[in-house]
N, C-alpha and C positions, 0 to 999 in steps of 0.2 A: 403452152406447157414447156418445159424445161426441156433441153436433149438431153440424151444420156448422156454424154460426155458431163454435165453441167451435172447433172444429179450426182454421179460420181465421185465429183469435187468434193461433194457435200461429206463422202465420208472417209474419213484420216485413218487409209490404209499403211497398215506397215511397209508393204513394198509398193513404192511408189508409181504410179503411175501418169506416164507423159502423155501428152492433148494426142486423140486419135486411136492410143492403143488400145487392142481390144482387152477386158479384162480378164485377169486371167481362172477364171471360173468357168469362161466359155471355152477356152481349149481342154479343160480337166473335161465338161460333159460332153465334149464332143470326142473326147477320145474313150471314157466310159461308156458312154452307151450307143458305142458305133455298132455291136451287136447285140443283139439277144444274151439273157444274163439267168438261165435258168437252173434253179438249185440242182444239182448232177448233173451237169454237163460240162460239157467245154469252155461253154463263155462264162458260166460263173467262175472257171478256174483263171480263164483270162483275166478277168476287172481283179480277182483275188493279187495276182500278182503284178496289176497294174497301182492297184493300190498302194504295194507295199513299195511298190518302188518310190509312190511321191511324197509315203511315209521317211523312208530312210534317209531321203537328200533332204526331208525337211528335218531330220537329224532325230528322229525318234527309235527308241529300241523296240525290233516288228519281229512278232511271231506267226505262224499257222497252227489253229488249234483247230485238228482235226477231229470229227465224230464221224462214228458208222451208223447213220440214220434213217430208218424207213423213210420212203416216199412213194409218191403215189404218179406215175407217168405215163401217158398213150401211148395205146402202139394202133389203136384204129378205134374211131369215130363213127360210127353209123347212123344217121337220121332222115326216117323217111315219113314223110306225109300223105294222106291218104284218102279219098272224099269219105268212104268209109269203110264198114267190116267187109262188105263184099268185094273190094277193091283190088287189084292188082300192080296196076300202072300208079306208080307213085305220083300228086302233083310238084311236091319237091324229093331229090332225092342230092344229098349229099354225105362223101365217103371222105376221109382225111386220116392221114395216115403222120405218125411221127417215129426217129429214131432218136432217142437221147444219146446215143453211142457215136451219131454221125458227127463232122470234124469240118462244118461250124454244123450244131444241132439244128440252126436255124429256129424260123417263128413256130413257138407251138399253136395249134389250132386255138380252137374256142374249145375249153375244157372245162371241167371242174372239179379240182384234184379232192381224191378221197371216195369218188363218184365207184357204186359196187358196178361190177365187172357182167355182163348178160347181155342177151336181146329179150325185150318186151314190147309187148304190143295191146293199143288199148285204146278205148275214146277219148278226147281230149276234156277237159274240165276250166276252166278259167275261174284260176285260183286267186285274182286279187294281184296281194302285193305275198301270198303266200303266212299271212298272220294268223293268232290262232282264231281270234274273229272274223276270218275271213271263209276258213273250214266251218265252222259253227254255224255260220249263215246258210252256207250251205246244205249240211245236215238239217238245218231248218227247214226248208224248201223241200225237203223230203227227197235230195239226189243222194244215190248209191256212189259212194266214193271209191268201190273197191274196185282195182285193178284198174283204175282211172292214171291217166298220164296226168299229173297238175300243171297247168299253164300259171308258172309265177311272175309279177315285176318284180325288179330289184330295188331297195329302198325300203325304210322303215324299219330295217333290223336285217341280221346279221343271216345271209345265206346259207349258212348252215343249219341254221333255225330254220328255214324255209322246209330242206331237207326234212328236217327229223318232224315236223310237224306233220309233213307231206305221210311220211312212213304211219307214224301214230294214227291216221285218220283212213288207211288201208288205202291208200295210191303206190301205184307199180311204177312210176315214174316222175320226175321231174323236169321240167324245161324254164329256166330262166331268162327273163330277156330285159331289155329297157324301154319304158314307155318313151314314146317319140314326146309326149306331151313332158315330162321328168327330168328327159336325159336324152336330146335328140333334134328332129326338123322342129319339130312345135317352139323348143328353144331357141332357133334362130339358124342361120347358115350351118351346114355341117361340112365335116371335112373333106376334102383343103381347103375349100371355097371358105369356108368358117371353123369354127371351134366344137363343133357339137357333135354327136354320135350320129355318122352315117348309117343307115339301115341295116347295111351288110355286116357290120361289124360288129361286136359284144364282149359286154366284160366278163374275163376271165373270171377267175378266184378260188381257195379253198372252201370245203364244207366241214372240215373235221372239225367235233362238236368242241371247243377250245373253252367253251362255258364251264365243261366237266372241269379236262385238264389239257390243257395246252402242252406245244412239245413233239418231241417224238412218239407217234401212238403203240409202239411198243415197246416204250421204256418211261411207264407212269410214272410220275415223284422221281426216278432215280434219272443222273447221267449216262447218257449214251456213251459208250464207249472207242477210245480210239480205233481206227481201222484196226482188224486183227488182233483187236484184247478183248478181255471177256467182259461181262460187265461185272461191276463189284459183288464181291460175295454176298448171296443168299437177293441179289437182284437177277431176276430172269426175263429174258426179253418175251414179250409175247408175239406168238405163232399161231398159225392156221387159223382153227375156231374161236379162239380165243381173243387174237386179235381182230379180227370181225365182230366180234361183241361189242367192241366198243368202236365202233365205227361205222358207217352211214351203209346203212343196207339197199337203199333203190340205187340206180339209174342212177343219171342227174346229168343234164347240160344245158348250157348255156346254146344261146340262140339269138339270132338278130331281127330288128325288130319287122323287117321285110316279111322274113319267114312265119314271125307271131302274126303280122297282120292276115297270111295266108287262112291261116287255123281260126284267128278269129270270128272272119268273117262267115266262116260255113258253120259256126255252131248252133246247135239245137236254142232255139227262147226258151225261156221258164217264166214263170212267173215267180218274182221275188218282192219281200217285203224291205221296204229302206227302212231306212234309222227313224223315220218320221211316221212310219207307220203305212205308207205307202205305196200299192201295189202295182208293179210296173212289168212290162216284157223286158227280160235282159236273156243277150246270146250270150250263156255259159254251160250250155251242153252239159250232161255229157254227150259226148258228140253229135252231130255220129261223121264229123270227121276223127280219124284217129291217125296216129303215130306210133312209128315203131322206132325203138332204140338199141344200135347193137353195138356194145361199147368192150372195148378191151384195154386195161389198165391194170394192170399189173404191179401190186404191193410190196417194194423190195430192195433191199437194204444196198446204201451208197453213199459216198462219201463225201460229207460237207465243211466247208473251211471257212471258220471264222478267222479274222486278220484283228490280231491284238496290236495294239500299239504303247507304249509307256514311256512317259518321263519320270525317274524312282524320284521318291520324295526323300526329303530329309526329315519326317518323321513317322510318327503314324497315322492311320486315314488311308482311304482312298477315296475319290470324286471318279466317276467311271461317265464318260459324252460314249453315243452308243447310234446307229443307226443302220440298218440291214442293206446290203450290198446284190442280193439276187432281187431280176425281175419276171414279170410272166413273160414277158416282152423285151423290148430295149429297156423301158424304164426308167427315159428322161426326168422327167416329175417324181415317179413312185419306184424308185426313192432314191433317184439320179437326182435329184433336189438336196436330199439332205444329205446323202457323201458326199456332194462336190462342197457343202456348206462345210459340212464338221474335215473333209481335206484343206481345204481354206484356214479356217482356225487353226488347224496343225500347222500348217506356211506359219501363220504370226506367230503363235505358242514357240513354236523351234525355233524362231528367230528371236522372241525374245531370252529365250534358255541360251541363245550362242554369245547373246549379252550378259547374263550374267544372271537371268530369273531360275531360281529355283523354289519349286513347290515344295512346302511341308507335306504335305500328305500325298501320295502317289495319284500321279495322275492317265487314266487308263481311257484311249478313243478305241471302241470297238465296233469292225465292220461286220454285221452280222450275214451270214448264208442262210438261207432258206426259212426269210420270215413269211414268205408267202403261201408256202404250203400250209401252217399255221404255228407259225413263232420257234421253227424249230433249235436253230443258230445258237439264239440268245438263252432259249428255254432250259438246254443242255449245259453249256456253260456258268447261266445263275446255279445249277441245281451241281453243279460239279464243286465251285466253289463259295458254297453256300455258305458254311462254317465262317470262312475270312471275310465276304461279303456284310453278314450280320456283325461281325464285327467290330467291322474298320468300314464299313460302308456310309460316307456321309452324305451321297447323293448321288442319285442314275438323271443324265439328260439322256433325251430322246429329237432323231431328227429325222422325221422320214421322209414324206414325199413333202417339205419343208418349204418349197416357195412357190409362191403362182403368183408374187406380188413382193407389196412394201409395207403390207402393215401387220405390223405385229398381233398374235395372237397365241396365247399360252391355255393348258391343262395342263392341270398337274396337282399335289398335295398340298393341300393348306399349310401357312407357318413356311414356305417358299418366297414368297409372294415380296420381303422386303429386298431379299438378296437379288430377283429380277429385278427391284427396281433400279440399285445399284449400279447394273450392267447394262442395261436401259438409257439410263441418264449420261451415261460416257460415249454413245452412238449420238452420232447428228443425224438430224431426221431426212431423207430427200424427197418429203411429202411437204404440200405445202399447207400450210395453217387453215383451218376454217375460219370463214367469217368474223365469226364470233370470238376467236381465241388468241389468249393473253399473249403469247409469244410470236416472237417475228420470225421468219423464215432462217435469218441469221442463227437466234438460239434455239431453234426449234433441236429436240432431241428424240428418239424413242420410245419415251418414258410419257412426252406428252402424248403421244401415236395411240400409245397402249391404255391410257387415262380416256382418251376421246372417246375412246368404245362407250364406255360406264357413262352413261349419263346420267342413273339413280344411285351412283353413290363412289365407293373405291373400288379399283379393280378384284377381281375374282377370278380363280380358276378353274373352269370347270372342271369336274371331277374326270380322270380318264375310267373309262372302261377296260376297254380290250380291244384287240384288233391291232398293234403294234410292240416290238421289242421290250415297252417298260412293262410288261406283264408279270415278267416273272420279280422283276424287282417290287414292282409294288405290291402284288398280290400272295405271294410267295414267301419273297424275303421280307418283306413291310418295311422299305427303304422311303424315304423321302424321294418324287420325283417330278420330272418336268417334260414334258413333249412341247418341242419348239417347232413355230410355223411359223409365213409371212405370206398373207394370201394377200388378195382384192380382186384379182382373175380368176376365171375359170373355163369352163365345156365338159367336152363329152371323153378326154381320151384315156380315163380311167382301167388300167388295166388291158388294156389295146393292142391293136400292131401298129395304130399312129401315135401311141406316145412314145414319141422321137424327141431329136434334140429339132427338127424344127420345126415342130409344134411349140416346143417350150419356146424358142427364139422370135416365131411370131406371134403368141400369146397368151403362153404365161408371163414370162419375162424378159420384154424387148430389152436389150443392153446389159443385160444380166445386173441389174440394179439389186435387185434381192437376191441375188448368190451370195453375192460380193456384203451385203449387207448382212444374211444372216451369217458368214465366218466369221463377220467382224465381231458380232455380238455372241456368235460363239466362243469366240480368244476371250471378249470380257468378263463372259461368265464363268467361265471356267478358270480364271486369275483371279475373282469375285471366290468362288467356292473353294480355291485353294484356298485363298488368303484369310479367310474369316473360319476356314476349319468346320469344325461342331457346334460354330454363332451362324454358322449358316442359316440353320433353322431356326424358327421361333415358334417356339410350344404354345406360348400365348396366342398368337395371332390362330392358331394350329385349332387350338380348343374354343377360341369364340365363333371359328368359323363351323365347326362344329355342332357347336350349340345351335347356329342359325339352322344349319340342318335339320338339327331334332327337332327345329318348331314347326316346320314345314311336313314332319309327317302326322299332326293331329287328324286328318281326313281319317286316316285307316290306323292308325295305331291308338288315337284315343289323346283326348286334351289330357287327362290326368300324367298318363307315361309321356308323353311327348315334353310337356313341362318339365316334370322331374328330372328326364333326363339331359335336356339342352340347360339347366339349373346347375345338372353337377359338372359338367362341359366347362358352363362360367365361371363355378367354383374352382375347377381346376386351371382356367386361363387366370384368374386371378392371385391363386398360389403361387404361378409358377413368374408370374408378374412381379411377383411381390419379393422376389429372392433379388432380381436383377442383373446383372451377367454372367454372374453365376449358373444361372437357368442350364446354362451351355454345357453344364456337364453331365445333366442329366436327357435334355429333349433332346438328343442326337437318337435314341431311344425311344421318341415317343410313339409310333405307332408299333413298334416291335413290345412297348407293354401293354399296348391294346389290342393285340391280335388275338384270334382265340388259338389256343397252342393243337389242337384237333382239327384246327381248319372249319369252315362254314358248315353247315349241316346239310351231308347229300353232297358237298364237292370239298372235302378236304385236303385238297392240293392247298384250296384258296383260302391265307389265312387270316385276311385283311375284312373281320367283320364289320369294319365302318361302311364300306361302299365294296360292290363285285360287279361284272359285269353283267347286265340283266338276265334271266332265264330266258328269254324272249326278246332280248335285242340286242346278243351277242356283244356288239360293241358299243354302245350306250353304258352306264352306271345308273345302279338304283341302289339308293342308302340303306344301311343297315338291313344288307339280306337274310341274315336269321332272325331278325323278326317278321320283316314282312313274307317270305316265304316257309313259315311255318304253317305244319300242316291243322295242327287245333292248336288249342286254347293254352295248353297243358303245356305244350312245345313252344308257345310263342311266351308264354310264364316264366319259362326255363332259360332263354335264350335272356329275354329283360335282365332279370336277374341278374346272370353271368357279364353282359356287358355293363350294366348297371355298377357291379361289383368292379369291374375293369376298371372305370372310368375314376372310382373311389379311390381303387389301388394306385393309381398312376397320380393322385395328388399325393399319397403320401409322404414321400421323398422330399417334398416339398415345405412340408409344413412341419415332420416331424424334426428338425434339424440336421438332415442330412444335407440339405443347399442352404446356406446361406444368403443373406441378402448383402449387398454391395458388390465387391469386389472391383478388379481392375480390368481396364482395354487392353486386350494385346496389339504389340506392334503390328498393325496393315488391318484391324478392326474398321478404321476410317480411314478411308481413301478420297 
């Protein structure tokens, strides 16, 4: 295999690099994530203004946009394990305590923010992976789930699902862990020894229900407002009860999986029936080992700093690169990954701007604060300037915990897909060729990298969900968008006190080959997305991919509607086909005239009824959720219609002479 130094060669960095040196990507994450990076504290305020400093020498104009934002932070951890009710002497007993005020905050425990504030005590239950068919199983088997502590794994859907399903099903508490066999020994060496999650250790995370509304959870739909302003008139922050309404009422912590095998192994058999019909002894208690939980966290308004950055355009437009800047932890990978990528791209970008590039449409790198609580940073900021976003908004990228490798992998909106290829095909690849494949190491590019994946057909991008910064742009504002990555490694240090920077340096990425890789293709793409403007996107490509969508729901929506409506998808790909570069002055627009203006039914935050993030798998996507989450017949009638009508409306622009067909390239169309 090649050395680093030799793979390096491979890609034609702006600032050059001599035989030997190191690149400079690994002193950017070795100087970010030398501490802990926790939204209110002190080290988020550090990297805040470590940021801005490698912003302004790369010659960009940097702000602090600050918000006064609820958060959710420990001040003590209680958990103790127990043979069972009669017990006293605990078999585990662990106490952890944290100060956000302290000067460095240091590691925060093993927490799960948003987690309600008590002590409870109860039998343990062995909840699965915590699904809803996992509680139902149960309920089948004829056990009482009330005042039950739920033993959940992590995986399969969105931890805060876990939570709220937990509550709906009458459990006093939750405990999350990682199966050894998922995310752990069973996977191979763990750390240091290897990459995988040692027993002791467990992943962090939010639970605030981000399904609803993402954001600050006292400041729904509206901006948070700067430290010591009010918020906009006739918006009120919510308090006391109220904000507890909408927010996770058990317990909840994370736990390691030493500790889960503890509880395990003492629980009560049952006899349960499998998927196959089959009835078997399984230990899932409830108890009669139990657990007691005495947690103090404290819901309470602190001040978070987004780091804006901009090159002003010379016209109109903005292209907005975006990736969140606080960690649970140090936060080498998540999402020490993808600032040191999109700080990289700033180095090129400002360097070409000293030569003499300027973008037409404004171009905006935003480091977002506190997307780990749940999207707060970025949530606040889209919703602040929502108005100019809709606009002038021609594209949001996303970079978060962005490399663990060298090969490319994208989600993001349909009708993107040409302008990645674009910036793709200007990267040299430092993978080397399969067997099979048409190019030599020599021409190898990105573009082939990202083609290799699809072996049934052209590339795709999977739809995003949730669970990262482009939330509010896609779901909110219905912006075109992209979440950039570059895996082929991995392990266990997800959310950790070992995702460090050397973990990332012995394996995620030895030689920082994909740091360095994705800034480069970050500068492309974002010189790609100035330069082509509102031809950025392609409405056609946008609506037949669409269409492939609507066929794929005839299971549960029905051959006759699934047809009809992937029919007018194609009908509207081929209107807007049929204009030809023109197209561009209308699909800049186009999922902002497919939105529903009320938002999805039951979470009108969300107003992107093509795809939401699942009821039940938080960060997953499931298409068209006012159909298939309606509740009868009458409602799902209502909802066809309405988007049916949508997809009508959005050709006629088209067809009725307001696009024409022909027209001319603008200058930097073709590069």
């Amino acid at each position: 295999m090649p050395s680093s130094a030799a793979l390096l060669a491979l890609i034609p960095l702006v600032v050059p690099l001599t035989p030997g040196d190191a690149p400079p990507s690994r002193a950017l994450l070795s100087e970010f994530a030398s501490e802990p990076r926790l939204a209110g504290t002190s080290g988020s305020l550090r990297a805040a203004k470590f940021v801005r400093r490698v912003l302004e020498e790369a010659g960009w104009s940097v702000e602090f946009d600050e918000r006064a934002v609820c958060l959710s932070l420990p001040r003590r951890l209680g958990f103790e394990v127990f043979v069972d009710s009669t017990a006293d002497a605990a078999l585990v007993s662990r106490l952890d305590v944290f100060d956000p005020d302290a000067l460095p905050a240091g590691d925060i425990p093993k927490f799960n923010a948003w987690t309600a504030e008590g002590q409870v005590r109860g039998p343990v239950v062995d909840a699965g992976h915590g699904l809803r068919l996992d509680f139902e199983r149960l309920e089948a088997a004829g056990i009482d789930l009330a005042g039950s502590i739920a033993l959940c794994r992590y995986g399969r859907g969105y931890r805060g699902v876990k939570a709220r399903l937990a509550a709906s099903f009458g459990c006093a508490g939750v405990l999350l862990f990682s199966d050894p066999a998922e995310d752990g020994a069973q996977k191979g060496a763990v750390w240091p020894e290897g990459p995988w999650k040692p027993g002791w250790d467990a992943q962090r995370g939010s639970i605030l229900p981000i399904i609803n509304t993402p954001g600050d959870p006292s400041t729904p739909g509206f901006a948070s407002p700067a430290p010591g302003a009010a918020p906009a008139p006739g918006a009120q922050r919510l308090e006391g009860a109220a904000l507890d309404a909408v927010l996770p009422s058990l317990p909840c912590l994370p736990i390691g999986a030493d500790d889960a095998g503890v509880i395990l192994e003492r629980l009560a058999a049952r006899r349960m029936t499998d998927i196959d019909g089959t009835k078997r002894g399984v230990k899932v208690g409830p108890g009669p080992v139990q657990v007691q939980l005495d947690i103090t966290a404290p819901r309470e308004v602190r001040t978070v700093r987004n780091v804006i950055a901009r090159i002003a355009g010379t016209g109109d437009g903005v292209v907005v690169f975006g990736g969140h800047r606080d960690s649970w932890v140090r936060g080498a990978h998540d999402a020490g990954g993808g600032c040191v990528s999109l700080l990289r791209a700033a180095q090129h970008l400002g360097q070409r701007a000293r030569d003499g590039w300027k973008p037409e449409p404004t171009l905006v790198f935003a480091f977002w604060d506190a997307e780990e609580p749940g999207l707060l940073g970025s949530t606040e900021w889209g919703e602040a300037n929502a108005d100019w976003l809709r606009a002038e908004g021609i594209a949001y990228v996303n970079a978060d915990a962005a490399v663990s490798g060298t090969q490319p992998a994208m989600s993001g909106s349909p009708g993107l897909e040409s302008t990645v290829a674009r910036a793709l095909e200007r990267v040299a690849s430092p993978n080397p060729p399969a067997a099979d494949a048409t190019t030599s190491s020599a021409s190898r590019t990105l573009l082939d990298d990202w083609r290799a994946a699809f072996e049934d057909g052209p590339p795709r991008f999977r739809l995003p969900g949730s669970g990262s910064d482009f939330t509010v742009f896609l779901h909110h504002l219905t912006l075109p968008v992209l979440n950039v990555s570059f895996g082929g490694n991995s392990g266990g240090q997800y959310h950790t006190s070992f995702d460090d920077f050397s973990f990332v340096e012995r394996y995620l990425d030895p030689g920082f080959v994909g740091h360095e890789l994705s800034g480069r293709f970050l500068a492309e793409l974002a010189q790609e997305l100035c330069a082509r403007g509102t031809r950025s996107f392609d409405g056609a490509e946008a609506a037949r991919e669409l269409a492939r969508h609507a066929t794929q729901t005839r299971d549960w929506l029905g051959a006759e509607r699934a047809d009809e409506l992937a029919q007018a998808f194609e009908a509207l790909a081929a209107a807007i086909q049929a204009t030809g570069a023109d197209a561009a002055q209308v699909t800049p627009r186009f999922y902002a005239a497919l939105a529903a203006p009320d938002g999805v039914p039951r979470r009108g935050w969300y107003k992107n009824r093509l795809w939401t993030p699942g009821r039940e798998l938080g960060y997953g996507s499931e298409t068209f959720p006012g159909l298939r989450d309606a509740v009868d017949e009458d409602e799902r009638a209502r909802e066809y219609a309405a988007l049916l009508d949508a997809v009508r409306a959005a050709r006629a622009p088209y067809v009725s002479g307001g696009v024409s067909g022909g027209g001319t390239t603008r200058e930097g169309d073709e590069r």
